[in-house]
C-alpha positions as CSV (number, residue, x, y, z in Angstrom):
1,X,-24.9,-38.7,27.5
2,X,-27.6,-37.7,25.2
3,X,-28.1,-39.7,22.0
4,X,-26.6,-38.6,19.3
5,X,-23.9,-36.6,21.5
6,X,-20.4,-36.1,20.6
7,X,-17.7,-36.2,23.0
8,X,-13.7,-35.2,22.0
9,X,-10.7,-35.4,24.0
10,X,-7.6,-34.0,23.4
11,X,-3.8,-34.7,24.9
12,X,-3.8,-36.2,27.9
13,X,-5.4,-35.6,31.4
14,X,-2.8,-35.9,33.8
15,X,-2.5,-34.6,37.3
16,X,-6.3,-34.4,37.3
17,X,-7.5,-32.6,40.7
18,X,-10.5,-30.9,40.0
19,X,-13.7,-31.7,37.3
20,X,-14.5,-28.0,35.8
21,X,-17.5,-27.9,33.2
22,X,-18.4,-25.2,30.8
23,X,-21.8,-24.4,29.1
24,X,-21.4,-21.8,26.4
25,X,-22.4,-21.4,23.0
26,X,-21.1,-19.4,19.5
27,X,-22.7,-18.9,16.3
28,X,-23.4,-16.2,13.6
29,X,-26.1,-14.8,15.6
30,X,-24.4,-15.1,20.0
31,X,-20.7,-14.2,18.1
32,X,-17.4,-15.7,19.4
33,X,-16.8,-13.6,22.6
34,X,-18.7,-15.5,25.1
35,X,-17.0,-19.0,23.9
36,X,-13.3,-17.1,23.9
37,X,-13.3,-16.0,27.0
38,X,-14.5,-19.3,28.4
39,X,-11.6,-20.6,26.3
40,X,-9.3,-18.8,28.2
41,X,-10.3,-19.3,30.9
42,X,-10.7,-22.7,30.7
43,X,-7.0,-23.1,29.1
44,X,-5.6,-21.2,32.8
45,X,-7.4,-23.8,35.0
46,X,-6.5,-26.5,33.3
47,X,-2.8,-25.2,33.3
48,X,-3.6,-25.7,37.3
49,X,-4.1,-29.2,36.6
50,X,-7.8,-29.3,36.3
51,X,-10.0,-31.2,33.8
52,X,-12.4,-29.1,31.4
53,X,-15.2,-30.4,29.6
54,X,-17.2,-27.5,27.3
55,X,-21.0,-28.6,27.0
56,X,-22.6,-26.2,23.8
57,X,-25.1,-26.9,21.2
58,X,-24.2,-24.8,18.6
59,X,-20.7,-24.0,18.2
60,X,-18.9,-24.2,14.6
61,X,-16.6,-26.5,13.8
62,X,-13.6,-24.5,13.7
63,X,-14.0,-23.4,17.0
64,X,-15.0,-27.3,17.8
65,X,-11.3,-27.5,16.9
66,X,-10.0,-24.9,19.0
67,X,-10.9,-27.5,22.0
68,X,-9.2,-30.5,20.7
69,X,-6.1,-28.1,20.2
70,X,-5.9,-27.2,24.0
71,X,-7.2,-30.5,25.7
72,X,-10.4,-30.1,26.4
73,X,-13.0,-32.3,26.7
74,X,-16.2,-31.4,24.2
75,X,-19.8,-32.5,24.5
76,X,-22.0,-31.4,21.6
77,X,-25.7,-31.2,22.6
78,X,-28.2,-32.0,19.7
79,X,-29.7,-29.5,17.9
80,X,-33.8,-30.3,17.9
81,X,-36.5,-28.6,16.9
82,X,-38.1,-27.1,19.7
83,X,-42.0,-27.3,19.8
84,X,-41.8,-25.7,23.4
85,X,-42.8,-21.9,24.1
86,X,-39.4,-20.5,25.0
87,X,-39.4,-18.4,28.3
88,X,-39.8,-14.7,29.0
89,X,-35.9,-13.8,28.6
90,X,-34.8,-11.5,25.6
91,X,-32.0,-13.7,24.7
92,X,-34.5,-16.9,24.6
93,X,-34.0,-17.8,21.2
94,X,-30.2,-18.4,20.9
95,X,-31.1,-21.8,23.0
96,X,-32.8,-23.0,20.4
97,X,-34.6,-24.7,23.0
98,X,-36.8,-24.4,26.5
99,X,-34.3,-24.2,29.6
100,X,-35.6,-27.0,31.0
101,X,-35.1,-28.9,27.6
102,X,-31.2,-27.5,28.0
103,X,-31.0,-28.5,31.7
104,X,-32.0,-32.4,30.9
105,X,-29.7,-32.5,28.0
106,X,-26.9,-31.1,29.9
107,X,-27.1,-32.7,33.1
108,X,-26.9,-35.9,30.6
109,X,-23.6,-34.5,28.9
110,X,-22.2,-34.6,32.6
111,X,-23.8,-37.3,34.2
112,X,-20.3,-39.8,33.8
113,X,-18.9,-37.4,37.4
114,X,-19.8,-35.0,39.6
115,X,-18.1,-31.5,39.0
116,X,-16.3,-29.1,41.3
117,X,-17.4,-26.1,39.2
118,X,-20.0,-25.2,36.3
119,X,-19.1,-22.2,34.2
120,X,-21.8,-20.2,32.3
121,X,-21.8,-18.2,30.0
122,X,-25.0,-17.4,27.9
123,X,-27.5,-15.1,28.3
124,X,-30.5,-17.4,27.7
125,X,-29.8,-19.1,30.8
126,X,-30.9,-18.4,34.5
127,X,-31.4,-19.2,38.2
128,X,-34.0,-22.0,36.8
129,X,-31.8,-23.8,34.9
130,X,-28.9,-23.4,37.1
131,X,-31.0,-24.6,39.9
132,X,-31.5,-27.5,37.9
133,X,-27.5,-28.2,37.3
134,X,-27.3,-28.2,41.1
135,X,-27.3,-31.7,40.7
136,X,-24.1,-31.9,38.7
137,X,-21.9,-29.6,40.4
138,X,-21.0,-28.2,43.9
139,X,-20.4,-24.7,42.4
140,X,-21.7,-22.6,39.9
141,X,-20.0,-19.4,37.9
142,X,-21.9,-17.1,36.1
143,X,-20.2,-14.8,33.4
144,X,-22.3,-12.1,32.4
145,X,-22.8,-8.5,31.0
146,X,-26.4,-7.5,31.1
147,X,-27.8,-8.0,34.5
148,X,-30.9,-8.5,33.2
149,X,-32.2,-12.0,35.2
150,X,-31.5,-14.1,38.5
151,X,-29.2,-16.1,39.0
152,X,-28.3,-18.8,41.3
153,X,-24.5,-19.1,41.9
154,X,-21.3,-19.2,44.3
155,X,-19.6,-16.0,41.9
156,X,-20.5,-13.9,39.0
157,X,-17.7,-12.5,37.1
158,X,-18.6,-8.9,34.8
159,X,-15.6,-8.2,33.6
160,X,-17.0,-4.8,31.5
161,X,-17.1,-0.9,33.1
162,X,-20.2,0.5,33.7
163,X,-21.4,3.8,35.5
164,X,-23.1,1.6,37.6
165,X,-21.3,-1.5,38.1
166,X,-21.8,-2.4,42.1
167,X,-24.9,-1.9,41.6
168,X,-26.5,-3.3,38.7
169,X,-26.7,-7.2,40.3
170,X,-28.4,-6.2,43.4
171,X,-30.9,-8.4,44.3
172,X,-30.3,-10.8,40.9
173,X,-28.0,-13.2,42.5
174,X,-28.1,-14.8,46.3
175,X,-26.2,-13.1,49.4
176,X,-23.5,-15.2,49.5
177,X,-22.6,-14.7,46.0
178,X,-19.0,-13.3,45.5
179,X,-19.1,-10.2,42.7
180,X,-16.3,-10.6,40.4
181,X,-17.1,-6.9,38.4
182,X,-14.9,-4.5,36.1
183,X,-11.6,-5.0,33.9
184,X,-9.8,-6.0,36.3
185,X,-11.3,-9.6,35.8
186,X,-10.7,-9.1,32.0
187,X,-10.2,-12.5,30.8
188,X,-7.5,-12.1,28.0
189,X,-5.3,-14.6,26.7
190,X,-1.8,-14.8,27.9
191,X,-0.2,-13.4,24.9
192,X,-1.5,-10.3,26.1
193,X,-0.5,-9.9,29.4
194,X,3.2,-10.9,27.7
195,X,3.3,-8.1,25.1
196,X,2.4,-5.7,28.1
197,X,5.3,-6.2,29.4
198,X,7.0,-4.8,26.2
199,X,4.8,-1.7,25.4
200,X,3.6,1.6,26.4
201,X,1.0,4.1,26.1
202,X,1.0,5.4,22.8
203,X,3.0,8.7,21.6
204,X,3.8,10.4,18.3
205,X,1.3,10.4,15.1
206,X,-0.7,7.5,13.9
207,X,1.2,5.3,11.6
208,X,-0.6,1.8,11.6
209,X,-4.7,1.6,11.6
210,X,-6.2,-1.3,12.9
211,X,-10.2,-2.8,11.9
212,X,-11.7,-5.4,13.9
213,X,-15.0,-5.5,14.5
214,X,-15.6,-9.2,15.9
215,X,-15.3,-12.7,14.8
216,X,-18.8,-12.7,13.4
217,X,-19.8,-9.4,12.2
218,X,-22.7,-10.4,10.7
219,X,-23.7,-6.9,9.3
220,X,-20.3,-6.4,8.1
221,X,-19.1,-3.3,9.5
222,X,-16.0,-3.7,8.6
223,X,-17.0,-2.7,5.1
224,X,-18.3,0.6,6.4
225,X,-14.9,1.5,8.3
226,X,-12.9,0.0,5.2
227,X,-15.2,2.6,3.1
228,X,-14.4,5.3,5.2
229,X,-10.8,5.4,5.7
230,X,-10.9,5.3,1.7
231,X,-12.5,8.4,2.0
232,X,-9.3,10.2,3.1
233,X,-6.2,10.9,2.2
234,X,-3.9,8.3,4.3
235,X,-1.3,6.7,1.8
236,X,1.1,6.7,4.6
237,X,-0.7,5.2,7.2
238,X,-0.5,1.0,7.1
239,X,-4.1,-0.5,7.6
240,X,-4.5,-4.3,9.3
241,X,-8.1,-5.6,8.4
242,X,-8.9,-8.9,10.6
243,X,-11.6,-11.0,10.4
244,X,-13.0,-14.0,11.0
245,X,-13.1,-17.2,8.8
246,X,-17.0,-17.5,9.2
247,X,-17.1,-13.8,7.8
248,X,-20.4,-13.2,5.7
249,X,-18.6,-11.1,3.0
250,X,-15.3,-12.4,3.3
251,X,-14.4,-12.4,-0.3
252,X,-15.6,-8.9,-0.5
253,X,-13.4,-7.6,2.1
254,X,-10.5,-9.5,0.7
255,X,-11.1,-7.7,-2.3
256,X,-11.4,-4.3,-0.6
257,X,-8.4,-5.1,1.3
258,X,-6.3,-5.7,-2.2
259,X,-8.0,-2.4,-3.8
260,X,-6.7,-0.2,-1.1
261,X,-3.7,-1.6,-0.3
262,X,-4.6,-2.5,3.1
263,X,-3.5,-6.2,4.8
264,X,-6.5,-8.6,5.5
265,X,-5.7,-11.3,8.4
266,X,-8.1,-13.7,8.1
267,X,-8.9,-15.8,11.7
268,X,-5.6,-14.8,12.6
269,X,-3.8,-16.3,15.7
270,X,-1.5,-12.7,16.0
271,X,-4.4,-10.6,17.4
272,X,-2.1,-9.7,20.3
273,X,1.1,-8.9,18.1
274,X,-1.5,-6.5,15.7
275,X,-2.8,-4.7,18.1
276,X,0.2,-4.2,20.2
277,X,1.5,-2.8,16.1
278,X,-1.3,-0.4,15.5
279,X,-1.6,3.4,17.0
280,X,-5.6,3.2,16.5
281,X,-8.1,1.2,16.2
282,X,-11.7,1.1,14.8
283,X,-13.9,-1.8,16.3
284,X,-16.8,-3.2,18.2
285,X,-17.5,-2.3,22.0
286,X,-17.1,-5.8,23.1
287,X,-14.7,-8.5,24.7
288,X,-11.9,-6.9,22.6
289,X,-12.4,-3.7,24.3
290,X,-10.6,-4.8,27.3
291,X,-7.6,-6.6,24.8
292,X,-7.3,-3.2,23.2
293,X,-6.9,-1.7,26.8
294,X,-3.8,-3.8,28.0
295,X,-1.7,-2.8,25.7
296,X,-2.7,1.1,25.7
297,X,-4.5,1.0,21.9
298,X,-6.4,3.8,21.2
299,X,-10.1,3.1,19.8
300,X,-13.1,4.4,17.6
301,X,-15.8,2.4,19.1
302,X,-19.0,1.3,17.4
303,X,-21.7,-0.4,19.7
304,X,-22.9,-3.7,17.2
305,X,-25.1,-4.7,19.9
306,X,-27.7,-2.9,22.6
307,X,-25.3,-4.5,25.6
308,X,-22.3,-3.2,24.3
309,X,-24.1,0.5,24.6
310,X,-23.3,1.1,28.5
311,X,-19.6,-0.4,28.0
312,X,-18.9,2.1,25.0
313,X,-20.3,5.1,27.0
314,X,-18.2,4.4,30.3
315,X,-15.1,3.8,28.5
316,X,-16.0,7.4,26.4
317,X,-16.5,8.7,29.6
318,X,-13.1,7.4,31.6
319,X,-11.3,8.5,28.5
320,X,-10.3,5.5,27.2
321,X,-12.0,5.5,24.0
322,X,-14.4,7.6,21.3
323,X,-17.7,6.3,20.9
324,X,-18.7,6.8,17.4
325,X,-22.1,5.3,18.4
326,X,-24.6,2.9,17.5
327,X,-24.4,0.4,14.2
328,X,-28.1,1.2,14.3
329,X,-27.4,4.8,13.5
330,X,-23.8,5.4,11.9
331,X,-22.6,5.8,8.6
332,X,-19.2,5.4,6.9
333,X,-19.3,9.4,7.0
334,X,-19.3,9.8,10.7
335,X,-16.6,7.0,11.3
336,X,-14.6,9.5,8.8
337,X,-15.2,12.7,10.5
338,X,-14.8,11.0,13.7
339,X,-11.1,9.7,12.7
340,X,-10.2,12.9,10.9
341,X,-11.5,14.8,14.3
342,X,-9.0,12.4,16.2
343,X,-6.0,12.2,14.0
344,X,-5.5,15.9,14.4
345,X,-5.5,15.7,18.2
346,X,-2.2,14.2,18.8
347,X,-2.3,15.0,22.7
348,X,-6.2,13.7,22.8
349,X,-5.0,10.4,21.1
350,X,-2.3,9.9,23.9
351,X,-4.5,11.0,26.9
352,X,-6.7,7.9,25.3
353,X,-3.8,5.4,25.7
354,X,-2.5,6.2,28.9
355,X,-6.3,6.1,30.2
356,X,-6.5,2.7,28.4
357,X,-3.7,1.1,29.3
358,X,-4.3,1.9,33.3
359,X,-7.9,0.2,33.0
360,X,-6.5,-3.3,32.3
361,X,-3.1,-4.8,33.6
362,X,-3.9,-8.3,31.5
363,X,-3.8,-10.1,35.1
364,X,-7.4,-11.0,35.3
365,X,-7.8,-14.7,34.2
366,X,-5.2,-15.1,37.6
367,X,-7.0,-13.1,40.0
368,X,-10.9,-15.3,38.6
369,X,-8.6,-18.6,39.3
370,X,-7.5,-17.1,42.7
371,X,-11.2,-16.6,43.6
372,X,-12.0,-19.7,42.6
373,X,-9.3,-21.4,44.1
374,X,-10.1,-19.0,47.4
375,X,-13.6,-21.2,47.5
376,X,-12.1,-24.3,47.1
377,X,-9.1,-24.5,49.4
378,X,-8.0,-28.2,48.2
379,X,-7.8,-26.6,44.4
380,X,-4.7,-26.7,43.2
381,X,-2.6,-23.2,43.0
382,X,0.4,-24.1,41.1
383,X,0.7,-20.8,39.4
C-alpha cells in the first residue's frame, strides 16, 4: 500500500468468496453519481457474500463514511501534485494525476490479494490503465456514459438511453466484451425497487413539486428553479428542495426554502420516499433520471453537463420527460414557462409517467450481479 494510504474496514467480512475492488472518485467538480452507483452496487455483491474494497483519491469525507457504514473496505490514494503532462482524454484533469501515475498507486492499494473483479468508474481512465490493473485482477467492469475512449474489459455496463445505444461502443472495447447498455441495468438502491411495488404512474393534478438537481450542484441551479416556481402562483402546491451537505450556497437555499415556504432536505437518506411523494419533478439529466423513472415521476429536465445532453434528448423523445435544455443556456424564465406549459396538460403529465415508469422496473443492480455471476460460475448467487 502506498505511503501515506489509508485503509478502513467496517463490520465484519464473513462468508468471504470472492475479492471485488472498486476505483471511483467524487468531488465538487466529477459530482456524487459515479461513486453512488458504485455504492450500490457494491452494497448488492457484497450482500452475495463478496468482499469490496473502494480505491479513490478524492472522495469527501462524508461519503468516506458512507463506506464504513456498509462494510466496505476503503483505500485512500494520496493526493500529489502532478508535474506530469496528463493525456489526451477530456476528462484528464479530475485524476489529478497521469494514468500511469494512477495505475502504480493503485495496483499498490491492492497488492495485499489478487481480485476476482475491478469495477471502474471514471472517465479519466482507459484501456491503458486498465491494461496496467491486469495484474491485480482476473476481470475488469467498466461503467460508463460517454463512449468516448477504449477500453479493455470482460463487460461494460451504460445504464443511460441513447438514440444510438448498440452502437456507440463499437470498436472501443474488445470482442469478447459483454454490453451491459440501457435502464434496464439502472443501478438504483433497493429502496426503490421496494416503493415500486407500492406505486403507480401518476394521475390527477400536481399537488407536491420536487427540486433535485444533484448532490454537488456546483452552479447552484437549484436557485434558479427555486426562483422560478416563485414566479407563479402555487400556494397550494407543497415544494421538497433536496440538496446536498457539500452544497456551495447551502445557507442561501435554506433561506429561500424558509421565504417561500417550501421544505429543504439537506443530504437526505428519504430520496426514494420524496420522490415516490412528488407529482413533478425539476432536476438534472443524470443518475437520478433513472430513480425518477421506477417509480413513474414526471420530470423537467435540465442538462448540467455536455454528457447528460444525449440522455435528456432520448428520454424527451420516448416521452418520459421535458427537456427544458442546457444550464449553459436556460434561465429561471424558461423553467417557468416550461412548468406552467406542463401543469395545464394534465393528460401530457400522465402520458409522461406511464412512459417513465415502463423504462425502469428498479431490477437492474440484480440482473449486473447475474452477469457477473454468469462469468464467474463459482460466484456465489444467494439472491
Amino acid at each position: 500500500m502506498p505511503p501515506g494510504s489509508t485503509i478502513l474496514l467496517g463490520g465484519c467480512l464473513r462468508n468471504v468468496e470472492k475479492k471485488i475492488a472498486l476505483r471511483v472518485d467524487a468531488s465538487s467538480q466529477i459530482g456524487t453519481g459515479h461513486f453512488m452507483r458504485c455504492l450500490t452496487l457494491a452494497n448488492a455483491l457484497r450482500a452475495r457474500g463478496a468482499r469490496t474494497r473502494f480505491v479513490s483519491r478524492h472522495l469527501p469525507e462524508h461519503l468516506r463514511s458512507k463506506l464504513v457504514e456498509k462494510g466496505h473496505e476503503f483505500v485512500l490514494l494520496d493526493t500529489v501534485q502532478n508535474d506530469t503532462r496528463l493525456d489526451e482524454l477530456a476528462h484528464a484533469l479530475w485524476l489529478g494525476v497521469s494514468q500511469q501515475q494512477d495505475a502504480v498507486a493503485s495496483m499498490q492499494a491492492l497488492s495485499d490479494q489478487h481480485w476476482d473483479w475491478l469495477i471502474v468508474d471514471h472517465y479519466a481512465l482507459d484501456a491503458r490503465w486498465e491494461s496496467e490493473l491486469r495484474q491485480s485482477t482476473r476481470k475488469i467492469l467498466i461503467i460508463d456514459d460517454i463512449a468516448d475512449r477504449q477500453h479493455n474489459c470482460e463487460a461494460l455496463l451504460d445504464q443511460n438511453l441513447y438514440v444510438d445505444m448498440q452502437t456507440r461502443y463499437a470498436g472501443k472495447v474488445p470482442a469478447h466484451c459483454q454490453l451491459l447498455l440501457g435502464p434496464r441495468y439502472a443501478l438504483l438502491r433497493d429502496e426503490f425497487r421496494r416503493l415500486r411495488d407500492q406505486i403507480k404512474p401518476r394521475s390527477g393534478p400536481v399537488k407536491r413539486i420536487l427540486i433535485f438537481f444533484g448532490g454537488v450542484d456546483a452552479d447552484n441551479y437549484t436557485s434558479q428553479a427555486i426562483d422560478a416556481l416563485a414566479q407563479m402562483e402555487i400556494s397550494e402546491i407543497h415544494v421538497d428542495v433536496v440538496i446536498g451537505a457539500q452544497h456551495p450556497c447551502r445557507e442561501r437555499i435554506e433561506t429561500e426554502c424558509v421565504q417561500r415556504h417550501f421544505i429543504c432536505h439537506v443530504q437526505t437518506k428519504h430520496m426514494a420516499k420524496l420522490m415516490g411523494a412528488a407529482d413533478l419533478a425539476i432536476g438534472a439529466g443524470g443518475s437520478a433520471c433513472w430513480e425518477r423513472c421506477s417509480l413513474g415521476l414526471p420530470a423537467l429536465l435540465v442538462s448540467l453537463a455536455d454528457n447528460q445532453i444525449d440522455i435528456a434528448k432520448a428520454l424527451d423523445l420516448f416521452g418520459a420527460c421535458i427537456y427544458v435544455g442546457s444550464s449553459k443556456s436556460i434561465s429561471p424564465l424558461m423553467t417557468r414557462d416550461a412548468l406552467v406549459r406542463l401543469l395545464n396538460r394534465q393528460e401530457q403529465l400522465e402520458g409522461l409517467s406511464r412512459k417513465a415508469y415502463s423504462l425502469v422496473d428498479g431490477l437492474g443492480v440484480g440482473r449486473v450481479c447475474q452477469e457477473m455471476i454468469h462469468q464467474d460460475e463459482n460466484f456465489n448467487s444467494v439472491h
